[in-house]
C-alpha positions in Angstrom: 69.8 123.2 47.5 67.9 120.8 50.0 69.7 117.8 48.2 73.1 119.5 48.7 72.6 120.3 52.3 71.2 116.7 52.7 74.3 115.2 51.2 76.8 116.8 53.4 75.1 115.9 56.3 75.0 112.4 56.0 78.4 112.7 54.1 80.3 114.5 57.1 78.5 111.8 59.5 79.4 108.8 57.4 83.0 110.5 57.5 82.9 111.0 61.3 81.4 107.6 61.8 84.1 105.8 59.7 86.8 107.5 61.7 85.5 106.0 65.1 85.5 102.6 63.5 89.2 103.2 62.5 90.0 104.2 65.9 88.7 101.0 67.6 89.1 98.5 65.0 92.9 98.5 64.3 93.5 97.1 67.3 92.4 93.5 65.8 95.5 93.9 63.8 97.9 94.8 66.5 96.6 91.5 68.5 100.5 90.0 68.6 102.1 92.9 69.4 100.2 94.6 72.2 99.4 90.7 73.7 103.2 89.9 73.5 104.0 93.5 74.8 101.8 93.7 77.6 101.7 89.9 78.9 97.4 89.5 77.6 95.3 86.8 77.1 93.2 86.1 74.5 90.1 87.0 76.8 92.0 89.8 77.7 92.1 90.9 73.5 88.4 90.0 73.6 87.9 92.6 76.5 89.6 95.2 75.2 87.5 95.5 71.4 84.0 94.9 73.1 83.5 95.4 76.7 85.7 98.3 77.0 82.9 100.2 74.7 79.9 98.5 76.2 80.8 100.1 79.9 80.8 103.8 78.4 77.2 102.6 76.8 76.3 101.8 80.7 77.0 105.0 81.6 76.5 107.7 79.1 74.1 105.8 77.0 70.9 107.4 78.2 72.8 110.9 79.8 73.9 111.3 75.6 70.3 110.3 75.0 68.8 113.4 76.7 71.2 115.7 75.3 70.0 114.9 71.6 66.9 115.5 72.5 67.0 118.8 74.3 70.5 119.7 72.8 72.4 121.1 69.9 73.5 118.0 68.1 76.7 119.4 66.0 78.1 120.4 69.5 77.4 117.1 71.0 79.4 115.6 68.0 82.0 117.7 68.0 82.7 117.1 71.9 82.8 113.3 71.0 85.3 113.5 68.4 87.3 115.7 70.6 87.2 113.5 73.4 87.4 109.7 71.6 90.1 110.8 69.4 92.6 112.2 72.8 91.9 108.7 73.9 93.0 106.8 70.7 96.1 109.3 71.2 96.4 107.8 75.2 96.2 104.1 73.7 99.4 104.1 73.0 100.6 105.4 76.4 99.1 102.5 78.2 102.0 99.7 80.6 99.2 97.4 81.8 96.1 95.6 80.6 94.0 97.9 82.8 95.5 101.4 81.9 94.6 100.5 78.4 91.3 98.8 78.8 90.6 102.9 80.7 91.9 104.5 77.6 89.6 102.3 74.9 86.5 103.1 77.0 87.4 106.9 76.2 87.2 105.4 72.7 84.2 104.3 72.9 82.6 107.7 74.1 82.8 108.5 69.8 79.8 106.0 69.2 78.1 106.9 72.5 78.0 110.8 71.3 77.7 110.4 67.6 75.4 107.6 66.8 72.0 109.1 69.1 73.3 112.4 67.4 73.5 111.0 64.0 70.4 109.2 64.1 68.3 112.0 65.4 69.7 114.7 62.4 69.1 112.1 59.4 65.6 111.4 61.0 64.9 114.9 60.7 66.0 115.3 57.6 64.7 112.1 55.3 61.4 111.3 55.2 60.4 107.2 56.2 60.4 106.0 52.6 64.3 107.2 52.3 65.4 107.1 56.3 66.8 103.6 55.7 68.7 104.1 52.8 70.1 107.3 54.8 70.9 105.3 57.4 72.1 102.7 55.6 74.5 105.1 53.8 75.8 106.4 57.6 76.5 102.7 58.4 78.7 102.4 55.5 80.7 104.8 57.7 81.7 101.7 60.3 82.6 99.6 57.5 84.7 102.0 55.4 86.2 103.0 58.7 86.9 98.7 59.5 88.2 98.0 55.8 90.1 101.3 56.1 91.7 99.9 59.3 92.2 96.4 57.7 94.0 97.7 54.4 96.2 100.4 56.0 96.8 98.9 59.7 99.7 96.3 58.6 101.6 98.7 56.4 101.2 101.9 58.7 102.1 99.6 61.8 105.6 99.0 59.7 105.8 103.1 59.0 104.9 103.7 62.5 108.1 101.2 63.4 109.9 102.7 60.6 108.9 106.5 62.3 109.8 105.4 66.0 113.3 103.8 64.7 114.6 106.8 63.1 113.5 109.4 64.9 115.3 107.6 68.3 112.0 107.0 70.2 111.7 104.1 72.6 108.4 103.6 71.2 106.6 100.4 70.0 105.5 100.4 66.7 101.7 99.9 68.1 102.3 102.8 70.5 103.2 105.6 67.7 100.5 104.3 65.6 97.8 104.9 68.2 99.0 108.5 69.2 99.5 109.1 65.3 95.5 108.2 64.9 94.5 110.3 67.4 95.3 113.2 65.3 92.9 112.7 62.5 89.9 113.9 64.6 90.9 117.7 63.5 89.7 117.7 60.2 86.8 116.0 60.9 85.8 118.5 63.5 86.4 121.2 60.4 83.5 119.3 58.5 81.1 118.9 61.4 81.6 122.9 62.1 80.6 123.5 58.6 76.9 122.0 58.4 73.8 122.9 59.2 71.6 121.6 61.7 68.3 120.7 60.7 65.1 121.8 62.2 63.8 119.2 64.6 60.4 117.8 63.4 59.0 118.5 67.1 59.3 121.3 69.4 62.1 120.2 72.4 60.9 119.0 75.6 61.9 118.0 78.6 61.6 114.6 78.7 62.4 112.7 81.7 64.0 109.1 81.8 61.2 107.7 83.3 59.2 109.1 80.8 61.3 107.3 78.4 60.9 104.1 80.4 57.5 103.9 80.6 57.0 104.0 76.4 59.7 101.4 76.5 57.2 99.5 78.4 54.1 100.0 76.8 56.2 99.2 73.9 57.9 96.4 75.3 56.8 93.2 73.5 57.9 94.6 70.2 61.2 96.6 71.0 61.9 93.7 73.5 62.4 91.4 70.9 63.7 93.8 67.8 66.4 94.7 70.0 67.2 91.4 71.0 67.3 89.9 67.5 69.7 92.8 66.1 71.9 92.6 69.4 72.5 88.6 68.6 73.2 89.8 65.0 75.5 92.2 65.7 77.4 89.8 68.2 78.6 87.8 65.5 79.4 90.9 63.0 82.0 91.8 66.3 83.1 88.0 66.7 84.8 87.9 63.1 85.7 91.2 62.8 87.7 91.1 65.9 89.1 87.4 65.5 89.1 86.9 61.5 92.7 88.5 61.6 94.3 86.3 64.5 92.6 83.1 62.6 94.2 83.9 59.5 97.7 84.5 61.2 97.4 81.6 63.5 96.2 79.3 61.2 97.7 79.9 57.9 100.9 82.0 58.8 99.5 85.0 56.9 101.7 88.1 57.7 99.6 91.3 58.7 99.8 93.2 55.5 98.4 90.3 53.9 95.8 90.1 56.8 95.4 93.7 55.7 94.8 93.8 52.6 92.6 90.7 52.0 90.3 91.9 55.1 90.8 95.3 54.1 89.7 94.7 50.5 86.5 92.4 51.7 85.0 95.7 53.6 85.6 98.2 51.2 84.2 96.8 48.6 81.6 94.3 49.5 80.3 96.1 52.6 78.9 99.4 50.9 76.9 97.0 48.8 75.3 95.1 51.4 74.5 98.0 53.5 73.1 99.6 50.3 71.2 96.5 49.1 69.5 96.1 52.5 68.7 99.6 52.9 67.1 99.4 48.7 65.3 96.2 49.8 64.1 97.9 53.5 62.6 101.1 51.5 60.8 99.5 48.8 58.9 97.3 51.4 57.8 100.3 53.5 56.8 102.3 50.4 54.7 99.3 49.4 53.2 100.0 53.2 55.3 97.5 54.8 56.8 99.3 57.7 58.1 95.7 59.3 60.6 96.0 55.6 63.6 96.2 58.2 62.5 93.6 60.2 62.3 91.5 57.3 65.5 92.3 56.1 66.9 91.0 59.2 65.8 87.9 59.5 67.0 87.3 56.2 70.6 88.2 57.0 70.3 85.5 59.9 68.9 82.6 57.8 72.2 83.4 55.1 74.7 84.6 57.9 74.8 81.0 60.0 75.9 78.9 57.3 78.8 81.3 56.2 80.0 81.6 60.0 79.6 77.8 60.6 81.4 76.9 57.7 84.2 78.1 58.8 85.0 74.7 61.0 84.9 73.0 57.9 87.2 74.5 55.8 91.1 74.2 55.8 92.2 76.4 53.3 93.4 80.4 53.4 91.3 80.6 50.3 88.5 78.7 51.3 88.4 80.9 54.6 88.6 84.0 53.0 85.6 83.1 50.5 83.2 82.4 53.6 84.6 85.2 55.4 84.0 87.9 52.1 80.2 86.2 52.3 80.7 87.9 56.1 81.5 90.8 55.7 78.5 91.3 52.3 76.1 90.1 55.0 77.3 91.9 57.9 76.0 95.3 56.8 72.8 94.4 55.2 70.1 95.0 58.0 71.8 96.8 60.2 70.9 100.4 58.8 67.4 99.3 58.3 67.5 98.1 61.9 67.6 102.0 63.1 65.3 102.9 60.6 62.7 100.2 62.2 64.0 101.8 65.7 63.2 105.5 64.1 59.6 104.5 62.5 58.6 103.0 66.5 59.4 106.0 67.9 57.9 109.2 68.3 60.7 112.5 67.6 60.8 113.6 70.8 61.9 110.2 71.9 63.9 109.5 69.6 67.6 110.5 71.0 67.2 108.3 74.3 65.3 105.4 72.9 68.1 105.2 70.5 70.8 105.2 73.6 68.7 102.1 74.7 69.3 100.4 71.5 72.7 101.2 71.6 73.0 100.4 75.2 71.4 96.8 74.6 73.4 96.4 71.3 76.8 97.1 72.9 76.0 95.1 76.1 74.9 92.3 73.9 76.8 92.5 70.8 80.0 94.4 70.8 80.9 93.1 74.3 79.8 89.7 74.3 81.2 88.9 70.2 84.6 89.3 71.0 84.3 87.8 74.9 82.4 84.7 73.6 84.8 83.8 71.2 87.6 84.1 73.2 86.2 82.3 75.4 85.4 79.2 73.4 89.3 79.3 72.4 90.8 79.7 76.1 88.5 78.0 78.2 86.2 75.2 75.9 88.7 74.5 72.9 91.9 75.8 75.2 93.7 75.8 71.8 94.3 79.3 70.3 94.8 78.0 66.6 91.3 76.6 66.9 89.7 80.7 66.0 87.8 79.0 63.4 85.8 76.3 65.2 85.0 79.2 68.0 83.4 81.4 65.3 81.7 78.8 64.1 80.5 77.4 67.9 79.7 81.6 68.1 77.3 81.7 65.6 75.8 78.5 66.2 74.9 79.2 69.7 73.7 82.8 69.2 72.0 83.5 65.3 69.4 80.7 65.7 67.5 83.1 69.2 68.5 86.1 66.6 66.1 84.8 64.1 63.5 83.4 66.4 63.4 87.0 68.1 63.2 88.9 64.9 60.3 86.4 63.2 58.3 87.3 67.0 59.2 91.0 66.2 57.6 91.0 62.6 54.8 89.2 63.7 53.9 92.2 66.4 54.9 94.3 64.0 52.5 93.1 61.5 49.9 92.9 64.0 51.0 96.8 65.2 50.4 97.6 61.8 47.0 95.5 61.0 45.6 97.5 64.0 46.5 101.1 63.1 45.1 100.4 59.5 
């Protein structure tokens, strides 16, 4: 009965998480249409699927963070889905770059609310040995939600067109799609109603930010550098998957259907497998009393991730590109469960909702603002060629996984030594 409960947990959060990928991903597909509609740059695009999210993280990162802790979770979920999935509705309502850079922060409220949330329940509900295969398993949700938005986005963008056309709206295709998204929070909301709320491992307190802030201090030269290293990592996961459609379209003339389904196909089926490898891989090293086993795992992914992201300014093929960028999108996943795991296993319970805002907060900041912003600006303002997406991803990840792997070896080192000392 346990097992059952445990399953639709972290199946209705995977489902929920997935969702929120959908709702910000698919507008890497709609890059022609919405910059041709609305008069955008590419730094504009960038904007729009990084720092739009990041500026939510600024200011409801740590507010979320205290709510966890003191809070029903499921309520705190459900108000996110609620609220991110009116504003997915309102992106297609949007007649300049700044109404619709408002509207995807409201997006991004989704990972503000459900990822502290999230992380908190499984945490309570997996013991260490299994919390990063958990959490590995929830991450899947952002990847089935990306390849989801990948495989459907180009065909429902020409049934959204196909909708609008018939039924006499002056609509955009984009526009329709957007609003038509917005809907599918609903039966989500029916799942999350329906589970139960584990039993917090710790009685609630109070807890004060500056309570918060002063672990993170005394903590500092290990988090410091653990969140660093996954932030660099996760800048590059955000550089391709916002720009890998636009380069196959601008460089090779692929349609987006085809962009679609080759994209689309890569996350569904080689994503799940990373995020479970890494997770496997994490476990087994803790249970062999290893607890830096997700640090590890990390600086793995950033030795094997350079040379697939580099590569891709050496290759001149659709094929070719598409091989490197299916080694991507296997890699992308693989320590990035683990990473909240190592995150979880730092921190006490009662800390655990608003040191995990922090890590979000420096993750988005870092990562899911600065991927897509970098490589834009590379191709506006270095290469000033927009066919040249390739050689920017490839400039991306030279410039950035190199300090990821130097601050994760520092972080296994202190964790080793954290670990040496309590032994």
């Amino acid at each position: 009965m346990l097992a059952i409960s445990r399953g639709y947990l972290l199946f209705v959060l995977t489902a929920a998480y997935a969702l929120s990928f959908v709702d910000r991903q698919i507008l890497s597909l709609l890059v022609v249409p919405v910059k041709r509609e609305l008069s955008l740059t590419d730094l504009q695009i960038g904007l729009l699927q990084g720092l739009a999210f990041a500026l939510l993280y600024m200011l409801l990162g740590l507010p979320f963070g205290r709510l966890v802790d003191r809070h029903k979770r499921k309520r705190i979920i459900l108000g996110g889905i609620g609220l991110w999935s009116m504003m997915t509705a309102a992106c297609g309502l949007p007649r300049n770059f700044g109404e619709l850079f408002l509207a995807r922060i409201g997006v991004g409220v989704g990972e503000a609310s459900l990822q502290p949330a999230a992380y908190s329940l499984l945490a309570d509900t997996y013991p260490p040995d299994k919390l990063s295969t958990a959490l590995s398993i929830f991450s899947m949700g952002a990847w089935l939600g990306v390849g989801s938005a990948f495989l459907l986005g180009g065909r429902v963008t020409e049934i959204a067109e196909t909708i609008a056309a018939v039924s006499g709206l002056n609509w955009s295709g984009w526009r329709l799609l957007f609003i038509m998204l917005g809907t599918l929070g609903l039966p989500i909301c029916f799942l999350v109603f329906f589970f139960r709320e584990p039993a917090r491992r710790h009685s609630a307190q109070s807890l004060t930010i500056a309570e918060t802030g002063r672990f993170l201090k005394a903590r500092a030269s290990l988090i410091a550098p653990l969140f660093l290293g996954y932030s660099l990592i996760l800048l590059n996961v955000y550089a391709f998957l916002a720009w890998s459609p636009a380069l196959l379209v601008r460089t090779y003339g692929w349609t987006p259907p085809q962009v679609g389904h080759a994209l689309g196909l890569c996350a569904l089926l080689l994503c799940p497998v990373g995020a479970l490898i890494g997770g496997t891989i994490a476990d087994r090293l803790v249970r062999s009393g290893r607890l830096a086993g997700p640090v590890i795992v990390g600086i793995a992914e950033t030795a094997m991730l350079l040379p697939c992201l580099s590569g891709l300014a050496f290759v001149h093929t659709g094929s070719a590109t598409i091989a490197l960028l299916a080694a991507c999108f296997f890699l992308g996943p693989l320590s990035l469960g683990s990473a909240i795991a190592a995150v979880q296993l730092l921190t006490p319970p009662h800390f655990r909702g608003q040191v995990s805002a922090v890590y979000l907060l420096v993750t988005s900041l870092i990562g899911v603002a600065g991927g897509p912003a970098l490589t834009a600006f590379y191709t506006d303002y270095v290469l000033v060629d927009e066919l040249r997406v390739n050689d920017s991803l490839a400039l991306t990840s030279a410039t950035v996984l190199p300090f990821a792997f130097l601050f994760l070896f520092v972080a296994w080192r202190r964790f080793s030594m954290s670990e040496s000392d309590t032994s």
